[in-house]
C-alpha positions in Angstrom: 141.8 210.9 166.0 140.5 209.0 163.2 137.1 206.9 163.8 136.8 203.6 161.7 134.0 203.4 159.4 134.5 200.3 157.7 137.2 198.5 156.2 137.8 201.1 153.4 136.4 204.5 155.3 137.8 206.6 158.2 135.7 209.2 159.4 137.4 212.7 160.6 135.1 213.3 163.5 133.6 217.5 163.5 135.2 219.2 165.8 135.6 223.0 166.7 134.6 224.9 163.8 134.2 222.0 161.1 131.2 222.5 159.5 131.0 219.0 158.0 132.9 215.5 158.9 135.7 214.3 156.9 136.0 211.0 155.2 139.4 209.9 154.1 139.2 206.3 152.1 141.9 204.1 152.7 143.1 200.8 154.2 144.9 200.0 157.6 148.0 199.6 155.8 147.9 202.9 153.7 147.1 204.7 157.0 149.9 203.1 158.8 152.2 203.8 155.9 151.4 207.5 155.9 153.4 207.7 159.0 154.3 211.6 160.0 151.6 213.0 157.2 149.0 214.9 158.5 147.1 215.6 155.5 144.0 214.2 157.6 144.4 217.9 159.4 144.3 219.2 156.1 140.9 217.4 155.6 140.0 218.9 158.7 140.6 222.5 158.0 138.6 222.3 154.4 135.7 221.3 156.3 135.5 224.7 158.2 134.9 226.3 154.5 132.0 228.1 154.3 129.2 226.3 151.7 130.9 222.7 152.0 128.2 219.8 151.9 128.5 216.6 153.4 132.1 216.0 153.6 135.6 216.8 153.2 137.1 213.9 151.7 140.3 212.0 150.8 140.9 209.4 148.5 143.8 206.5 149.4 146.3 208.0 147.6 146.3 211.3 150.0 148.8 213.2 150.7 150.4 216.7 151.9 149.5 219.1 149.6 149.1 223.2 149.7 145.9 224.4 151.4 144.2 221.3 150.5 145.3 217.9 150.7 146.5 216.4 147.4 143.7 213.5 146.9 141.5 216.5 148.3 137.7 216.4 147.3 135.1 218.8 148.7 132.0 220.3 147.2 130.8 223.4 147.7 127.2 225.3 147.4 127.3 227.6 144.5 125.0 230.0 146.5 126.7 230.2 149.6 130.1 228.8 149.0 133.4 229.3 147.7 136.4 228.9 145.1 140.0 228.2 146.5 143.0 227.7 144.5 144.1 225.6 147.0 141.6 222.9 146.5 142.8 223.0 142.5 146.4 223.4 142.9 149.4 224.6 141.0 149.4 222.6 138.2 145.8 223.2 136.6 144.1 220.9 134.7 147.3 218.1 135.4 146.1 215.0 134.1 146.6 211.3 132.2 145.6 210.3 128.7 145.5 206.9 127.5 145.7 205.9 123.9 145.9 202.5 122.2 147.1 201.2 119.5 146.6 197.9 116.8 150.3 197.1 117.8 150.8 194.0 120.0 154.1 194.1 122.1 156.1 191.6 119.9 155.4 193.8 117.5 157.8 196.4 119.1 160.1 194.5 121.7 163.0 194.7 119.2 162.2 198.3 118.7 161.7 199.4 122.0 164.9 201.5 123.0 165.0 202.9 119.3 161.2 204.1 119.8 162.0 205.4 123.7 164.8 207.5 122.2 162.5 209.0 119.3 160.1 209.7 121.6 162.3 211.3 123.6 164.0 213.6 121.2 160.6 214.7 119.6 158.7 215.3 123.2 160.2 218.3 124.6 160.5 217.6 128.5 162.1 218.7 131.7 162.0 221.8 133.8 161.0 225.3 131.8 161.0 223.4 128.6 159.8 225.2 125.1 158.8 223.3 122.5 159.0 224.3 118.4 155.5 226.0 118.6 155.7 229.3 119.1 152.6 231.2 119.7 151.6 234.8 120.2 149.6 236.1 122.5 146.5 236.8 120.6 147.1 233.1 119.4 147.6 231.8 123.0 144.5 233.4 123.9 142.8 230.8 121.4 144.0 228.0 123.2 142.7 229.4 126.8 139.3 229.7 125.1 139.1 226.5 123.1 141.4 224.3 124.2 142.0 220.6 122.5 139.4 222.0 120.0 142.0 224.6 118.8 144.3 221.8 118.7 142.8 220.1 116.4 141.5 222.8 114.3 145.2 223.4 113.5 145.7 220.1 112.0 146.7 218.3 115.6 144.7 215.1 115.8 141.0 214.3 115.0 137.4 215.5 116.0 137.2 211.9 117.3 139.8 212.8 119.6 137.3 215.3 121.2 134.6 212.5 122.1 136.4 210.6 124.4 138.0 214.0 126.0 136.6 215.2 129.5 134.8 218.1 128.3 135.3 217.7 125.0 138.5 219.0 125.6 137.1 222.4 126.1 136.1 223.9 129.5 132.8 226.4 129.8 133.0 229.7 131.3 136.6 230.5 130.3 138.0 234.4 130.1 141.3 234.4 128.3 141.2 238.8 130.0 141.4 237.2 133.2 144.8 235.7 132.8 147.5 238.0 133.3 150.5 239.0 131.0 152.7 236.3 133.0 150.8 233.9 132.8 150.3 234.3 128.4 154.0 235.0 128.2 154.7 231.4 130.0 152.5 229.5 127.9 153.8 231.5 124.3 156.6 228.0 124.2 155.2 225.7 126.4 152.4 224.0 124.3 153.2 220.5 123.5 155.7 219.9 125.6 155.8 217.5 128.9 157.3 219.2 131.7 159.4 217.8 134.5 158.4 216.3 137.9 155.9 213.5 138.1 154.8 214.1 134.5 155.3 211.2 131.4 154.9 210.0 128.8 155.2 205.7 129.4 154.6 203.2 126.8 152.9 200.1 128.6 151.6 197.0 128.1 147.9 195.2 128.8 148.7 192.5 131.3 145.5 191.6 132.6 141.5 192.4 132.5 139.0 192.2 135.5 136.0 193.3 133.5 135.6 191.4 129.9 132.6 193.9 129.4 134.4 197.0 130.1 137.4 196.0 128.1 135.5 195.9 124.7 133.4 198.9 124.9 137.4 200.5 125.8 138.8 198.9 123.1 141.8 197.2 125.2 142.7 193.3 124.9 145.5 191.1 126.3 149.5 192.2 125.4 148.2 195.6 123.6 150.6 198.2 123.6 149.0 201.6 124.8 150.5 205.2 125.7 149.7 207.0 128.4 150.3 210.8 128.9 150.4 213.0 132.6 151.1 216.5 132.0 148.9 219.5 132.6 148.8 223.2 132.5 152.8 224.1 132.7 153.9 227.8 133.6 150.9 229.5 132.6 148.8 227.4 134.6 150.9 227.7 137.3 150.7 231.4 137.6 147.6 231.4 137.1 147.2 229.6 140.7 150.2 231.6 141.6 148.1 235.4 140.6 145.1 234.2 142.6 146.2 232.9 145.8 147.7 236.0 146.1 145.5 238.3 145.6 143.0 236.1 147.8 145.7 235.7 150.4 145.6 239.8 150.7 142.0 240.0 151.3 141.0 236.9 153.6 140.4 239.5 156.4 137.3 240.5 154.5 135.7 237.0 154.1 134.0 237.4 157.3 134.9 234.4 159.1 138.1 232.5 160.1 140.6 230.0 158.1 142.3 227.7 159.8 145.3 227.7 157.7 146.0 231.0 155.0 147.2 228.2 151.8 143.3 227.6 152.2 142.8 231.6 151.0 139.3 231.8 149.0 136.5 233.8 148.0 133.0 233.4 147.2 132.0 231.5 144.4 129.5 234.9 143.7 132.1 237.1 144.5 134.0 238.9 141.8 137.3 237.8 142.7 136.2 233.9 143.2 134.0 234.5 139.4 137.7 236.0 137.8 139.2 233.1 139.3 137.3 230.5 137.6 137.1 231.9 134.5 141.5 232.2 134.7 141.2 228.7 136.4 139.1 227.6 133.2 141.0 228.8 130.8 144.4 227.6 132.3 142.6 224.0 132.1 141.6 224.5 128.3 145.5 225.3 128.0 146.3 221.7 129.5 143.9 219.8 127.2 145.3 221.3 123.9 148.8 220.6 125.5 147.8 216.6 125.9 146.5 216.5 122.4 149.5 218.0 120.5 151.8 215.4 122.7 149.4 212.5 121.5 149.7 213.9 117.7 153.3 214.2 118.3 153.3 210.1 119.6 151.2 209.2 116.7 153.5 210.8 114.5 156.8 209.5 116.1 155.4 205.5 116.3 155.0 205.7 112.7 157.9 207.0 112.1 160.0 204.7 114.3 158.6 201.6 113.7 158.4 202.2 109.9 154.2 201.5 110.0 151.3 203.9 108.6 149.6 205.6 111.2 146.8 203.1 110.1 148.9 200.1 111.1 149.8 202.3 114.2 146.1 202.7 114.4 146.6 205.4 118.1 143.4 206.2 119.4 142.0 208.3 122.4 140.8 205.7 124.9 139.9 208.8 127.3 141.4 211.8 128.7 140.9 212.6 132.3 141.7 215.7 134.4 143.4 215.7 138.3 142.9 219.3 139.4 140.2 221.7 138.9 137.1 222.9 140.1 134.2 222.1 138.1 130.5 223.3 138.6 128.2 220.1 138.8 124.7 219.0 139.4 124.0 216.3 141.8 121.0 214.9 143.7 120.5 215.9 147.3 117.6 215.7 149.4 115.3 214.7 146.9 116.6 218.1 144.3 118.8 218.5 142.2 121.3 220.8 143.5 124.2 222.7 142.2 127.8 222.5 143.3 131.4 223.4 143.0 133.4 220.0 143.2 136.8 220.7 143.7 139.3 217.6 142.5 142.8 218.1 143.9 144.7 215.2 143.1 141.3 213.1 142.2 139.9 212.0 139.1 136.3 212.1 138.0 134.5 209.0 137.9 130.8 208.9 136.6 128.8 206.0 136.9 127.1 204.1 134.1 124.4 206.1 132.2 125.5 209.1 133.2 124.6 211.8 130.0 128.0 213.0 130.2 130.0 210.1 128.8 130.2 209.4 124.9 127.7 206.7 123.9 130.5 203.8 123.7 130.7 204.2 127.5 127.6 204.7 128.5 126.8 200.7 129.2 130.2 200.3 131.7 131.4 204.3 133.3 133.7 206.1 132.9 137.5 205.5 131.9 139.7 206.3 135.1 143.4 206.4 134.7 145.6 205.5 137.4 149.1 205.5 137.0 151.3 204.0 139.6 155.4 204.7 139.8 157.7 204.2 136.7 158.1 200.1 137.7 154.3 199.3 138.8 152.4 200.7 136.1 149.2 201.6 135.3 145.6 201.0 136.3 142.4 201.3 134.0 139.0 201.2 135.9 135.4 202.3 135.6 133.1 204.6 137.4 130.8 202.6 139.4 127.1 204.0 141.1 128.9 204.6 144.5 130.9 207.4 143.4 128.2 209.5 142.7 126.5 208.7 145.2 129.5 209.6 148.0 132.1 211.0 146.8 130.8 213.8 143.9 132.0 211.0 141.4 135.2 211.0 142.2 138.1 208.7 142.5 142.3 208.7 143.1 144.3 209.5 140.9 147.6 207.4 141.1 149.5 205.9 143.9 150.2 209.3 146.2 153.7 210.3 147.3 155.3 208.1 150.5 158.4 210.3 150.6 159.1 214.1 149.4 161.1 214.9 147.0 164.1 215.5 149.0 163.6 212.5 150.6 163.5 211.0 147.6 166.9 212.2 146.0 168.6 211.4 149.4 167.1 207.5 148.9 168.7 207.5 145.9 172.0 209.2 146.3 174.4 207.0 144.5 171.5 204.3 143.0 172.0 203.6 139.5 167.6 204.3 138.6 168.1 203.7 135.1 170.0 200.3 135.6 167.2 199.6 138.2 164.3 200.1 136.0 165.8 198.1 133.5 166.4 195.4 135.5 162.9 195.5 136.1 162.1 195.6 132.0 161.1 199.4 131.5 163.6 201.7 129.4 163.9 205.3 130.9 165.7 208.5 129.2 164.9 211.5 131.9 166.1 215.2 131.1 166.7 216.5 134.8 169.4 214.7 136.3 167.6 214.0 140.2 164.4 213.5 138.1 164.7 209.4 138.3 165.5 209.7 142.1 162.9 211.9 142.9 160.4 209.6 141.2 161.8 205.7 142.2 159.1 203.4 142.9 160.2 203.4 146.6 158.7 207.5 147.0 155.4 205.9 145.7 152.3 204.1 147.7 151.9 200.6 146.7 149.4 200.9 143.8 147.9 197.5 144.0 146.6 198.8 147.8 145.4 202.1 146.1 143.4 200.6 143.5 142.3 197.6 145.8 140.6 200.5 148.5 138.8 202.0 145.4 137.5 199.2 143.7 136.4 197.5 147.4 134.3 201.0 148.5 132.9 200.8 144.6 134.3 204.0 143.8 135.7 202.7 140.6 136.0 198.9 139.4 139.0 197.2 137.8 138.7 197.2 134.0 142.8 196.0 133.4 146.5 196.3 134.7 149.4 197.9 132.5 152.8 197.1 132.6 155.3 199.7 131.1 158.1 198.6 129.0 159.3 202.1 128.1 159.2 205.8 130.1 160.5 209.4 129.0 160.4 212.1 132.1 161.0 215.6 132.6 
């Protein structure tokens, strides 16, 4: 039974073995529209992990997930607690970034299904897709270690591209030996290209700003045309979660005390096993970030192209890149100390605060960029990290609107709907590689965004820099 807070916070109360409370953000309506999820049991059974401080907590856009809720976020002690691939997820590293350009839309409405189709034939997508890079091992290996830096070593963008990258585009503590053969052979012909499922690439539009001062140290102004990109770690990062949870799932008898559910199979953060995981976990992520910058270098390329412009007229640029799932080790003040943690994200995007000495100088004065995509016909959200983040929730926020239906549920919704026609109805061109792809991602399978965002920017998790409309959308 879940215990009202305040308008924007739900407390799960500790019971039985919980070591710590949950928190799940959301509104009345959200909650109510969750109907048969129980992903507030999942927040539950994360708070009987050993090491967990505070809270186990949810973001609005919460849903079912493995092990873990996806819109999941728990730290853990790095002393006494532990790693779970659960509280990452399959698709490592999965995450949005947001480019913009010099281009205003009337600059490209005439263009727009011409530039949707280039797109779509230079991206690779869709399920198991391979792209023209081929790699070998020993050059796949690279990538694991340095991630977009690799990318752009090889010609693949700028170092500027690197500044406004989470991490730099280049995860610490990665061990390219503790990725197995699998894993490398999946990624050999999977850089650069999108994937299937919720992943996109969308071409939108600026249609409003909350926060003038926010808006000019981003670089965004009224009827801008901007790109963003969701994709992540593909195959290899998917074995990679794949390798571990099974080899964890094998040895939870030895952990010493219970788990209320086996998808929540761990080890200790000081553990061999949990220390081999993070490095694999690591590395999968660096894979992810050099996968999002050849896609942008491949969009730069392809707007020129298509709309018969230099890149400098073009003029793409990396507003921010922003990662969904991993497990990052972070220092936060507790009790008067600085303490170290293990913040897991699942599903939820980091959001520091202003002055934080992790964001690059031109964001310093407003927070961080946070992304928030919505479903192919509401768009996209640009916020900034706000005090109260870091303060609650490990500076964290959503990370897009959360699933209402599954994806069965979706394709049967949409058995015999004409999407496409749909979405252009509604002004956004969509070419899609896998034929249920469309159904399983209508804007009816999606929460309402505008209710996600509102819940984030009322608790002052995240404010509201500006709204994005799309006008054009290539999926898996």
């Amino acid at each position: 039974m879940l215990r009202k807070i305040d308008d924007c916070r739900w407390e799960v109360p500790r019971t039985g073995g919980m070591r710590v409370p949950g928190i799940i953000y959301s509104s009345e309506r959200l909650l109510r529209e969750m109907g048969g999820d129980e992903s507030h049991k999942q927040v539950a059974n994360v708070a009987h992990l050993p090491g967990i401080v505070k809270y186990s907590l949810a973001m609005p856009d919460v849903h079912w997930g493995y092990g873990f809720p996806i819109g999941g976020v728990a730290a853990f002690d790095v002393e006494t607690g532990i790693i779970s691939p659960g509280g990452v997820g399959y698709d490592i590293n999965c995450g949005c970034r947001l480019m913009t350009t010099r281009l205003a839309y009337e600059e490209i409405r005439g263009s727009l299904r011409e530039l949707v189709t280039a797109l779509f034939q230079n991206i690779p997508s869709g399920v198991g897709s391979s792209g023209d890079l081929k790699l070998s091992v020993r050059e796949v290996k690279k990538v694991l270690e340095e991630g977009a830096v690799w990318a752009v070593r090889q010609g693949y963008g700028t170092p500027a591209d690197l500044e406004t990258t989470e991490d730099g585009g280049c995860m610490a503590g990665a061990d390219p030996e503790r990725v197995s053969d699998r894993a490398l052979e999946r990624g050999r012909d999977q850089l650069g290209t999108l994937g299937s499922g919720n992943h996109f690439l969308e071409i939108e539009v600026v249609e409003e700003i909350f926060d003038p001062q926010a808006v000019a140290a981003f670089g965004l102004e009224l009827h801008q045309v901007v790109v963003m990109i969701h994709s992540g770690s593909r195959g290899l990062g998917y074995q990679v979660c794949d390798d571990y949870l099974s080899r964890m799932v094998k040895h939870v008898k030895e952990l010493g005390f219970p788990l209320p559910d086996r998808q929540l199979a761990c080890s200790f953060l000081g553990d061999r096993r949990g220390q081999d995981y993070y490095a694999a976990m690591a590395a999968a992520a660096n894979y992810a970030w050099a996968n999002r910058q050849l896609l942008m270098h491949w969009t730069r390329e392809t707007f020129a192209r298509s709309l018969h412009k230099s890149p400098r007229e073009v003029g793409m640029r990396l507003l921010y890149d922003v990662c969904h799932n991993i497990a990052k080790l972070e220092t936060f003040p507790m009790d008067g100390q600085e303490r170290r943690l293990c913040v897991h994200r699942k599903g939820a995007t980091r959001a520091l605060p202003p002055g934080h000495p992790a964001l690059p100088p031109a964001y310093s004065g407003v927070g961080q960029p946070v992304l928030i995509p919505g479903d192919m016909g509401a768009g996209s959200y640009v916020l900034a990290g706000a005090p109260r983040a870091y303060e609650e929730t490990f500076a964290s926020a959503c990370h897009g609107a959360g699933r209402v239906m599954s994806r069965r549920q979706a394709l049967k919704a949409g058995k015999g709907r004409a999407i496409a026609r749909e979405m252009a109805d509604l002004g956004v061109t969509v070419l899609a590689s896998g034929r249920g792809t469309l159904s399983e991602e209508m804007p009816g399978a999606y929460k309402n965004l505008e209710e996600v965002v509102a819940v984030v920017h009322r608790a002052g998790l995240a404010r509201k820099v500006a709204r994005l409309r799309p006008v054009g959308c290539i999926k898996g």
